[in-house]
C-alpha positions as CSV (number, residue, x, y, z in Angstrom):
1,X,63.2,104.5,176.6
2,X,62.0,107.5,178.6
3,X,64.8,109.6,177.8
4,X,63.8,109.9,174.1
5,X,60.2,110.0,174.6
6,X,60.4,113.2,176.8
7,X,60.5,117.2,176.4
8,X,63.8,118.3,176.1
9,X,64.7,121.9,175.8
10,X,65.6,123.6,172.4
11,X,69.2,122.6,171.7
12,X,71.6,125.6,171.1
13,X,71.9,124.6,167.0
14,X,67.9,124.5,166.9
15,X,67.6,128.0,168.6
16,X,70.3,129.2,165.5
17,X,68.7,127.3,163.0
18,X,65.2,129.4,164.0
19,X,67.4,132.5,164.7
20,X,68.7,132.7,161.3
21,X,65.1,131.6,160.0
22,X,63.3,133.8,161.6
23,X,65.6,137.2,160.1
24,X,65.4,135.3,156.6
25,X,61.5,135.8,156.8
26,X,61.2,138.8,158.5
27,X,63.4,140.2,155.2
28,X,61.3,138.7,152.6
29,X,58.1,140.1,154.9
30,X,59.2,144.1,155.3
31,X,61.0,144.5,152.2
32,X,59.0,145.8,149.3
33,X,60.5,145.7,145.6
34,X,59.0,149.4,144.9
35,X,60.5,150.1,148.8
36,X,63.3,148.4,149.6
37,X,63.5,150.2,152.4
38,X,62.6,148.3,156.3
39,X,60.0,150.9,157.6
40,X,59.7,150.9,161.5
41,X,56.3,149.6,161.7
42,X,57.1,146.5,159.7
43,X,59.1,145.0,163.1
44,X,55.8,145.9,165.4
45,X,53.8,144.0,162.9
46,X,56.3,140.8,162.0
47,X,57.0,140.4,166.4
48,X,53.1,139.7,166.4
49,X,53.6,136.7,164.3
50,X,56.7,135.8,165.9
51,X,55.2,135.5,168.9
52,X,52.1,133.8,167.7
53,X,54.6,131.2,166.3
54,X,56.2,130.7,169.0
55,X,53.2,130.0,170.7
56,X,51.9,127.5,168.4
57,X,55.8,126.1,168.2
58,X,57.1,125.5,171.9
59,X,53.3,125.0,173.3
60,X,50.6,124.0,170.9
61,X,53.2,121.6,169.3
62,X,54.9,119.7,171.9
63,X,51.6,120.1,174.9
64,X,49.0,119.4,172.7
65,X,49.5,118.1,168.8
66,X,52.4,115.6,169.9
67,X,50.6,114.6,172.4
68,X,47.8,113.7,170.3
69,X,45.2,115.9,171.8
70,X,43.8,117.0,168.6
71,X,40.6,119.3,169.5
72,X,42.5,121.2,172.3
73,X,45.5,121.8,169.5
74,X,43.0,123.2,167.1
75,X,40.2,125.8,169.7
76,X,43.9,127.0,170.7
77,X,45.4,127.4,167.6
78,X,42.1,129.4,166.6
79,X,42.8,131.2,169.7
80,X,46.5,132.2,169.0
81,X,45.3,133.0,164.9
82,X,42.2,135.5,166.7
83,X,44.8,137.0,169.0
84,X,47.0,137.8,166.1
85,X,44.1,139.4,164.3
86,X,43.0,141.4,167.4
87,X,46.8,142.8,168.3
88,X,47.0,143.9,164.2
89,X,43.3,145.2,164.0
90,X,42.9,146.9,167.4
91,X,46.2,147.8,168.5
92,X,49.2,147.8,166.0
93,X,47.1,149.4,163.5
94,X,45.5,151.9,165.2
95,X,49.1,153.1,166.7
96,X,51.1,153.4,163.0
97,X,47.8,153.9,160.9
98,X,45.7,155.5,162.8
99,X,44.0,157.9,159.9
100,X,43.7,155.2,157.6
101,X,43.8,151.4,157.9
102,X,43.4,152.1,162.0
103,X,40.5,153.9,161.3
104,X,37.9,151.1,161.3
105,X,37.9,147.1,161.7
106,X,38.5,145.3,158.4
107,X,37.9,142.0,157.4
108,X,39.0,139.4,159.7
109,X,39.4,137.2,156.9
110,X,41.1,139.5,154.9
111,X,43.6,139.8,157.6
112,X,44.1,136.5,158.8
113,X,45.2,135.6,154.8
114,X,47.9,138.3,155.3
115,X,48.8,136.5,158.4
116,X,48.4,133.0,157.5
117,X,52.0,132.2,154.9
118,X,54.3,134.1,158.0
119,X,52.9,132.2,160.7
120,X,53.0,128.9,158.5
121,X,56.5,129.3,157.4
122,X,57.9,129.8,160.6
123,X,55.8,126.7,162.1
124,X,56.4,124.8,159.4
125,X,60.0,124.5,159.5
126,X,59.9,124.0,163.5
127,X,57.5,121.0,163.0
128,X,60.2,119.6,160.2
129,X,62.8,120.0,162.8
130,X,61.2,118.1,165.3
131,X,60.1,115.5,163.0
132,X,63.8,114.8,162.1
133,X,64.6,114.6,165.4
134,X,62.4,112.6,166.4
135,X,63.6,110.0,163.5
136,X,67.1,110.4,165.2
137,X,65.8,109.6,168.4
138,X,64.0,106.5,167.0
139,X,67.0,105.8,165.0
140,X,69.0,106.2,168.4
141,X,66.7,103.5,170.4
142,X,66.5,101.0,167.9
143,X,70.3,100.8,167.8
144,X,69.8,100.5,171.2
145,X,67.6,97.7,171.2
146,X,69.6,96.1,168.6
147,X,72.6,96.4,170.5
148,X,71.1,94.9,173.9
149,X,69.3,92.2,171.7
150,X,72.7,90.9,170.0
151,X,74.5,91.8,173.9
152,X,71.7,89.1,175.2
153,X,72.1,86.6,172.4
154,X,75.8,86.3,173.1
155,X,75.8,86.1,176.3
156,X,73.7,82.9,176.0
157,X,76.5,81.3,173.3
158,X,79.3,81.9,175.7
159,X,78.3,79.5,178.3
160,X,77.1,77.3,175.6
161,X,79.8,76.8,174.0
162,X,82.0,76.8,177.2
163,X,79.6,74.0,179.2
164,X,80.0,71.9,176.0
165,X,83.7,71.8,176.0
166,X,84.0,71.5,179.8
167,X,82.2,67.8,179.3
168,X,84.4,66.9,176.6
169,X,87.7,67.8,178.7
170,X,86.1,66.1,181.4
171,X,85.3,63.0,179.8
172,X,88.7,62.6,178.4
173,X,90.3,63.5,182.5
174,X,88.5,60.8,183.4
175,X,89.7,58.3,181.0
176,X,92.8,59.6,182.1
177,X,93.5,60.3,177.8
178,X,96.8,61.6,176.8
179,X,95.1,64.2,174.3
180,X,93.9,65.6,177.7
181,X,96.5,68.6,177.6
182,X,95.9,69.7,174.0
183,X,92.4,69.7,174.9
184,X,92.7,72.3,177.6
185,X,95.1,74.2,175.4
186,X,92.9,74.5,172.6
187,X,90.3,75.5,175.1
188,X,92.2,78.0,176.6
189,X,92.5,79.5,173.1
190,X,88.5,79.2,172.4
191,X,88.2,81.1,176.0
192,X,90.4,83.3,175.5
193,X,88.8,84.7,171.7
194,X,85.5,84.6,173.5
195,X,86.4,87.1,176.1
196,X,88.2,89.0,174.0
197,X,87.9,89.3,170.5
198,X,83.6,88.0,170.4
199,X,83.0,91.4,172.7
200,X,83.8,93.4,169.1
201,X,80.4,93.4,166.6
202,X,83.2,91.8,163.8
203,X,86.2,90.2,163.9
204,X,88.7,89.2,161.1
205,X,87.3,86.0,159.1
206,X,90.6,84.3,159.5
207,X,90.6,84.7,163.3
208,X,87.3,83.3,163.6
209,X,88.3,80.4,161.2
210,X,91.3,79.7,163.3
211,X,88.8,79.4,166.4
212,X,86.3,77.1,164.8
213,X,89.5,75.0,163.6
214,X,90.3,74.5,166.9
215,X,86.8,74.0,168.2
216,X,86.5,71.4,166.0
217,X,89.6,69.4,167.1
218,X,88.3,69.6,170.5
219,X,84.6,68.5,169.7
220,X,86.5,65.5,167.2
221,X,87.9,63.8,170.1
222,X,84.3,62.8,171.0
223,X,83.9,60.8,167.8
224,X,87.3,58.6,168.1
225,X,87.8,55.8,165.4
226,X,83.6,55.9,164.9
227,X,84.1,58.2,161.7
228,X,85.8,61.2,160.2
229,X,86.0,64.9,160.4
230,X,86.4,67.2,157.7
231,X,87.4,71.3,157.6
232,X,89.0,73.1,154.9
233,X,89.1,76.5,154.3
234,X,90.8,79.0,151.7
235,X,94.2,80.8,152.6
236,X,92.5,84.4,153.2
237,X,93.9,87.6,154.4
238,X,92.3,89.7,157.3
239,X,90.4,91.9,154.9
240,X,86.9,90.6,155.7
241,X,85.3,90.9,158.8
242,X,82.5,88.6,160.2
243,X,80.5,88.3,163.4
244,X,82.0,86.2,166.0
245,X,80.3,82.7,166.7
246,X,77.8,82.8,163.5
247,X,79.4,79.3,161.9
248,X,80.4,77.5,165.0
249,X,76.7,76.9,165.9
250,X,75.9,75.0,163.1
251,X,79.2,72.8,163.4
252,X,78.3,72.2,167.0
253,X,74.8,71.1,165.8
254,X,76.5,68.8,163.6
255,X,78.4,66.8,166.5
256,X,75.5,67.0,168.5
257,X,73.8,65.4,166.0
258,X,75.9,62.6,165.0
259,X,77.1,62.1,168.9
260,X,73.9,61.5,170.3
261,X,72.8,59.3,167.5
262,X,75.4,56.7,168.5
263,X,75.9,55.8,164.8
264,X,79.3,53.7,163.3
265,X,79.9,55.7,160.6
266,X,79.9,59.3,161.3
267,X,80.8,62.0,159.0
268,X,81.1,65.5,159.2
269,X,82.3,67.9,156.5
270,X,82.5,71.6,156.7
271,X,83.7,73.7,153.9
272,X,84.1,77.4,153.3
273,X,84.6,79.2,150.4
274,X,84.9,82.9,149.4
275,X,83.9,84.0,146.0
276,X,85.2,87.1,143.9
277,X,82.8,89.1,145.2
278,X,83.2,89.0,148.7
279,X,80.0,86.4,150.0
280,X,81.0,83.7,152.1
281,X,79.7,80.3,150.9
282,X,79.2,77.7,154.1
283,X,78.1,74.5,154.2
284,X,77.8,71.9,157.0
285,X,77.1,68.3,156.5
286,X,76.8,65.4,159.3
287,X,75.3,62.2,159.4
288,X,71.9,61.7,161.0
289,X,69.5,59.5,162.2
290,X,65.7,60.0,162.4
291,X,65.0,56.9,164.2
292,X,67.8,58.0,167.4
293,X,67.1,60.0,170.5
294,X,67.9,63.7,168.9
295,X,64.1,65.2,168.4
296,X,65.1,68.9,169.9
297,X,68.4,68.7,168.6
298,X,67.6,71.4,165.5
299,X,65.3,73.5,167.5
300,X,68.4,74.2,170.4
301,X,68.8,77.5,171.6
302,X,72.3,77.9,169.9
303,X,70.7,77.8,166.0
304,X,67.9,79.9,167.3
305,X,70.0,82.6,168.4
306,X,72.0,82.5,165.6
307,X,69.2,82.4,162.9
308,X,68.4,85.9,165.1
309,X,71.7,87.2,165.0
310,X,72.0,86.9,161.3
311,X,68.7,88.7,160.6
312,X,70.4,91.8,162.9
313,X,73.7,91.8,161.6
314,X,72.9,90.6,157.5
315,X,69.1,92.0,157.4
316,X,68.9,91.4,153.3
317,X,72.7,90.3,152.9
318,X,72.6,86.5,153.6
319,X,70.7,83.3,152.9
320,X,70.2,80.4,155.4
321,X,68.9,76.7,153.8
322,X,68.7,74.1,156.0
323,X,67.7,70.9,154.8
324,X,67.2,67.1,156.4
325,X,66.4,63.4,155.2
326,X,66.8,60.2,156.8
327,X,70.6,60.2,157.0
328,X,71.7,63.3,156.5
329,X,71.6,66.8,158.1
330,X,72.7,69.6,155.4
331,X,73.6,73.6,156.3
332,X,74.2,76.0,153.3
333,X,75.0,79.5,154.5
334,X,75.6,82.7,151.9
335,X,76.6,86.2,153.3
336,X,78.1,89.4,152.6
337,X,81.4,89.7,154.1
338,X,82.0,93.3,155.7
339,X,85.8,94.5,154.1
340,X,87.8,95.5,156.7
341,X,88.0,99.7,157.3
């Protein structure tokens, strides 16, 4: 975070910008609709404010105002403002006016409203420039912090998912279970697409369908003959994009619940849909029992970490309602699908 938060020097595009800015002024200063000509003097006297600007812009600004020392920003900024008045009055003055306007002190009011509008202009647009970069800066570390968040949320599901399927493939080794084989194929797959394809921020919806398809024949297996297991999905192209591992959480909560709840009649039915205009329309329903041994089985840190993800990835663009009774366990998820670039 330190890198954003400290003084760098003035990039070579900010030392044009105030280049260019600073010869745009200095023309609307010296030239004079009844004179167009630049008289001599006029530099002399438009230097004095450049200085004093960049005074107030490269030390007042960044030693003093951003660093919220207010009083010191204001006796010095009087300071730089008297100075300017003092090198006009008493110096500049007397050298290209000496028989006239160098021949006494005027107003110091008078002058410092002549001074004033140059000096404020050429500040002005130096404190806008550091205000928008500043905003890309903070723009800059909260993608950052975004990025690390959602890095640290996934690499909690990986090993989730993976421990989960490791006890049913060793569950069915033990039993010695002929479906043993396609259970470390399919797992193989689900391995492989985590390492892979989940390191991307999206992946095509129908390769993430395919996984949980798969995840769910594995996770099945635990069920037997004690109930049934439904998935359907629409025939879709790879035109929409998704974020890797958003639906499988909720179907794993499903098995977890109706697994540990030791029930006869388990059911689990997961559909997706895709409307006309691009939302995805999920919805997860198992079988549940209030009265068995699953009291943290909603508050895991799977459907934690994906309610999270969701509000990084679809801040505004999805809807989560999860609902629960004595037998039943409901899921209804809405989001905007990204289209594939």
């Amino acid at each position: 975070m330190k890198k954003y938060l400290k003084k760098t020097p003035p990039s070579l595009k900010e030392l044009i910008f105030q280049i260019v800015l600073t010869i745009v002024v200095f023309l609307f200063y010296a030239i004079d609709r009844k004179n167009p000509q630049i008289e001599g003097y006029e530099f002399a006297f438009f230097l004095s404010l450049a200085l004093s600007a960049f005074l107030i812009n490269y030390i007042l600004l960044p030693f003093f105002l951003y660093k919220k020392k207010y009083l010191y920003f204001i006796l010095s900024l009087g300071l730089v403002i008297l100075a300017a008045v003092l090198m006009e009055e008493l110096i500049l003055e007397k050298i290209y006016f000496p028989d006239t306007r160098g021949s006494k002190f005027s107003n110091i009011f008078h002058t410092s409203i002549g001074i004033l509008p140059v000096v404020a202009i050429l500040v002005g647009f130096k404190f806008g420039w550091d205000l928008i970069e500043k905003q890309q800066q903070l723009d800059d570390l909260k993608a950052t912090v975004k990025e690390s968040e959602l890095q640290f949320l996934n690499s909690q599901i990986n090993p989730h998912f993976l421990f989960n399927n490791l006890n049913n493939l060793y569950a069915h080794a033990i039993e010695e279970s002929p479906k043993t084989p396609e259970i470390i194929l399919d797992l193989a797959a689900t391995l492989r697409y985590m390492l892979y394809d989940c390191k991307a921020t999206s992946v095509a919806l129908i390769k993430e369908l395919e996984h949980l398809d798969k995840f769910i024949s594995i996770s099945k297996l635990q069920i037997e003959d004690r109930g049934f297991v439904n998935f359907t999905y629409p025939s879709i192209s790879s035109q929409y994009q998704i974020a890797p591992l958003i639906l499988i959480v909720f179907v794993e909560n499903a098995f977890k619940h109706s697994t540990a709840s030791l029930l006869e009649n388990i059911h689990i039915n997961v559909e997706v849909q895709i409307t006309e205009a691009g939302y995805l329309k999920f919805s997860c329903i198992n079988s549940f029992n209030t009265q068995s041994n699953v009291d943290n089985l909603s508050n895991g840190i799977g459907l934690e970490n994906v309610q999270k993800r969701l509000q990084l990835l679809y801040p505004n663009a999805h809807t989560l309602d999860i609902q629960q009774d004595e037998q039943e366990y409901k899921v209804f998820l809405s989001l905007q699908l990204k289209a594939r670039i």
